[in-house]
Structures are given as structure tokens and as C-alpha cells.
C-alpha positions in Angstrom: -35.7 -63.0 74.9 -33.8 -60.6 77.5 -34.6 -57.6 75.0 -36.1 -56.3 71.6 -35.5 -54.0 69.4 -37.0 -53.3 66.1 -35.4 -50.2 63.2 -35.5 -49.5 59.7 -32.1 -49.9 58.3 -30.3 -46.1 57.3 -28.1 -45.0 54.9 -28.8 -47.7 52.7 -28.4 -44.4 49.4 -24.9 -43.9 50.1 -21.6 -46.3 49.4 -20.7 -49.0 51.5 -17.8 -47.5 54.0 -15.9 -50.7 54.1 -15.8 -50.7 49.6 -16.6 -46.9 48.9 -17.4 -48.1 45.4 -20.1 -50.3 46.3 -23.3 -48.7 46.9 -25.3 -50.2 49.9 -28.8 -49.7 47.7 -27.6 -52.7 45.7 -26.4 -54.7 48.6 -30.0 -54.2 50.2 -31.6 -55.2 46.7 -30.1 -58.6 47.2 -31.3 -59.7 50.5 -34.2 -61.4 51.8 -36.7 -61.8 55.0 -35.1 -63.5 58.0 -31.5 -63.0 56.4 -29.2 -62.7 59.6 -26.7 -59.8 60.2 -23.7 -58.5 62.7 -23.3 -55.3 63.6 -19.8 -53.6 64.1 -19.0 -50.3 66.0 -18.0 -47.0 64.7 -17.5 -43.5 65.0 -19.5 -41.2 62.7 -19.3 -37.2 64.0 -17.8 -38.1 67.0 -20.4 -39.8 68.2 -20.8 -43.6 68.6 -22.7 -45.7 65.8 -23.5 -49.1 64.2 -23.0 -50.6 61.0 -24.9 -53.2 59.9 -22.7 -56.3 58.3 -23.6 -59.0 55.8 -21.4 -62.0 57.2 -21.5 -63.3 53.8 -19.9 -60.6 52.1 -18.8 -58.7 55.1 -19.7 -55.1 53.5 -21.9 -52.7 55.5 -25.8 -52.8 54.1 -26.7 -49.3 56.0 -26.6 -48.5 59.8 -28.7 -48.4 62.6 -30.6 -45.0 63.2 -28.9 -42.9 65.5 -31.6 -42.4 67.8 -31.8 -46.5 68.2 -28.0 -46.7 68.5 -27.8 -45.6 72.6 -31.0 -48.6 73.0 -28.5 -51.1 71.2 -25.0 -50.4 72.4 -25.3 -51.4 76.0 -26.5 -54.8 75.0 -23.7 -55.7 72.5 -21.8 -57.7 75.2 -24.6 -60.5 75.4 -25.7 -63.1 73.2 -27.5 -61.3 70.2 -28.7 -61.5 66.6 -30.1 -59.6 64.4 -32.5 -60.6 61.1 -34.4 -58.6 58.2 -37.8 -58.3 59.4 -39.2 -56.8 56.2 -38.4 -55.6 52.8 -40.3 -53.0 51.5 -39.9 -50.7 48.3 -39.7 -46.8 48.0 -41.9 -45.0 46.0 -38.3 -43.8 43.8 -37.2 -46.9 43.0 -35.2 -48.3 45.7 -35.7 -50.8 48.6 -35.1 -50.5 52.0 -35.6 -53.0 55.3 -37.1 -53.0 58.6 -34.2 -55.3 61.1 -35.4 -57.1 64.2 -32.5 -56.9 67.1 -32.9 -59.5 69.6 -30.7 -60.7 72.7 -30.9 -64.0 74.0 -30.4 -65.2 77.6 -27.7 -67.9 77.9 -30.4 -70.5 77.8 -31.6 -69.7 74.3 -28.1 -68.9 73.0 -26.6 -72.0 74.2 -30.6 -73.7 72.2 -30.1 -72.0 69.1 -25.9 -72.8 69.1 -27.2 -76.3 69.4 -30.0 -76.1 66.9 -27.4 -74.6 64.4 -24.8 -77.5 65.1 -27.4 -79.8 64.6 -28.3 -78.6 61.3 -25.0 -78.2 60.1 -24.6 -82.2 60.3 -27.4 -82.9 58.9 -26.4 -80.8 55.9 -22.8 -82.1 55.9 -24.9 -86.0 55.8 -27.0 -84.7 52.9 -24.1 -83.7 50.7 -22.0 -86.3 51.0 -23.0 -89.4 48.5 -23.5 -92.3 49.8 -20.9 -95.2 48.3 -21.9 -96.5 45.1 -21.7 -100.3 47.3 -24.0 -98.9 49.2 -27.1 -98.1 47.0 -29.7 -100.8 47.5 -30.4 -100.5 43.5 -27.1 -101.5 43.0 -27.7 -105.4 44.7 -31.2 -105.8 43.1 -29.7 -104.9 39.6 -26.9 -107.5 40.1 -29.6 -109.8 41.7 -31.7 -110.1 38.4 -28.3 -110.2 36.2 -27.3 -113.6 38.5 -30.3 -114.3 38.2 -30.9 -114.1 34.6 -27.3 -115.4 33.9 -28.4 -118.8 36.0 -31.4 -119.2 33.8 -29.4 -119.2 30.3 -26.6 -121.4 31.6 -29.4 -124.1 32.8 -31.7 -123.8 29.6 -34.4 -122.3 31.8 -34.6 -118.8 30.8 -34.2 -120.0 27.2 -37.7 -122.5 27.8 -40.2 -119.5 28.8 -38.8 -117.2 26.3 -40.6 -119.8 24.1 -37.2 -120.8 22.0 
């Protein structure tokens, strides 16, 4: 890992600034360890900041602290993600999140693209059914029905039945 950066998420009491009537508190009450985040760049007094993004919902959960945000921004460029480290709850009521900001060097980017690929097929295998010709149950079921079927016709099955 090229660099490392661990920070508590902020402004997780106020509304979301992408859906002012969605407070972030709820948002944050919904996530879990090792969900994965973006971050998007803003301007908050003039100065330069960070939201955090759900890529699943695409609202803001809270921001990074300001005094983290000048440690972050020169590293936005390169190969990055960042992940809930831990959830913790407030003494009032609410929740709040410690995020883990890690950049990758090519080498692990280009790993962890190929990792995620990888289990992408294997998900897209494990949802799709198999053919209902190709379910082995399906050829020993018609196996004993032939099977059975051969017996009556040539008195067979008939003789150990005891009739």
C-alpha cells in the first residue's frame, strides 16, 4: 500500500447535501464493517473538502475531517479505496464510523481489479440455473421409470411384487 490513512467519519448529525431531506445519521445506521465508499470533492467555506459517497445509493454519509482532508487530497489521482473500519455507538443514541483510506500501487490495483472480475463471474455462474436437461437427477429419475416400465411390460416387476 503506497499510503494510509485512517478518520472518523464527520457530520454524520446533519442532512445529506446531495438529498437535504435525508439525514446522514440514518444513512450511517445502515452500513456495516468493510462496506466500501467514494469520495467526491467540494467546497465548504471556501476551503476544499471531501464527502464521503455510498456508491449504492450515491448520497453523502458524512465527510472527512478537515484536518485529514489536505493528507487525502493529493493522493485522489491514484488508485484508492476507501472501507468502514468500525462502527461504534454514541452515548445519545446515534452511531458513527471510523473509515480506513488506502492507495494502491498499480500492482495491487490492477490484483484487486482482477480479484473483483473474477468474482463477479463466479457470481453471474451461481445465479444462473443450470438447464433442467442438465440435472443429473433428472436421468436417474427417468432411469428407474425405464426401468420399472421394462419390468411390467415383461411380467418381471409384477413376479417380485409377489402377484
Amino acid at each position: 500500500m503506497k499510503y494510509h490513512k485512517m478518520f472518523h467519519l464527520h457530520g454524520i448529525r446533519f442532512e445529506s447535501r446531495k438529498d437535504p431531506s435525508v439525514n446522514r445519521q440514518r444513512l450511517v445506521e445502515r452500513i456495516s464493517k468493510d462496506s466500501i465508499f467514494d469520495l467526491e470533492r467540494y467546497e465548504y467555506k471556501g476551503e476544499p473538502a471531501l464527502m464521503v459517497i455510498d456508491p449504492k445509493t450515491g448520497l453523502d454519509v458524512g465527510v472527512v475531517p478537515a484536518g485529514d482532508v489536505e493528507k487525502i487530497l493529493p493522493h485522489l489521482d491514484s488508485p484508492f479505496f476507501v472501507r468502514v473500519d468500525d462502527l461504534y455507538d454514541f452515548d445519545d443514541g446515534g452511531c458513527g464510523a471510523r473509515l480506513q483510506f488506502c492507495v494502491l500501487s498499480d500492482k495491487e490495483w490492477q490484483e484487486m481489479q482482477e480479484e473483483a472480475e473474477r468474482l463477479d463471474q463466479a457470481k453471474k455462474k451461481k445465479k444462473e440455473p443450470r438447464p433442467i436437461y442438465m440435472q443429473w437427477w433428472l436421468y436417474v429419475a427417468i432411469f428407474f421409470v425405464v426401468v420399472t416400465v421394462i419390468m411390467m411390460i415383461t411380467g418381471e416387476f409384477w413376479e417380485r411384487m409377489g402377484v
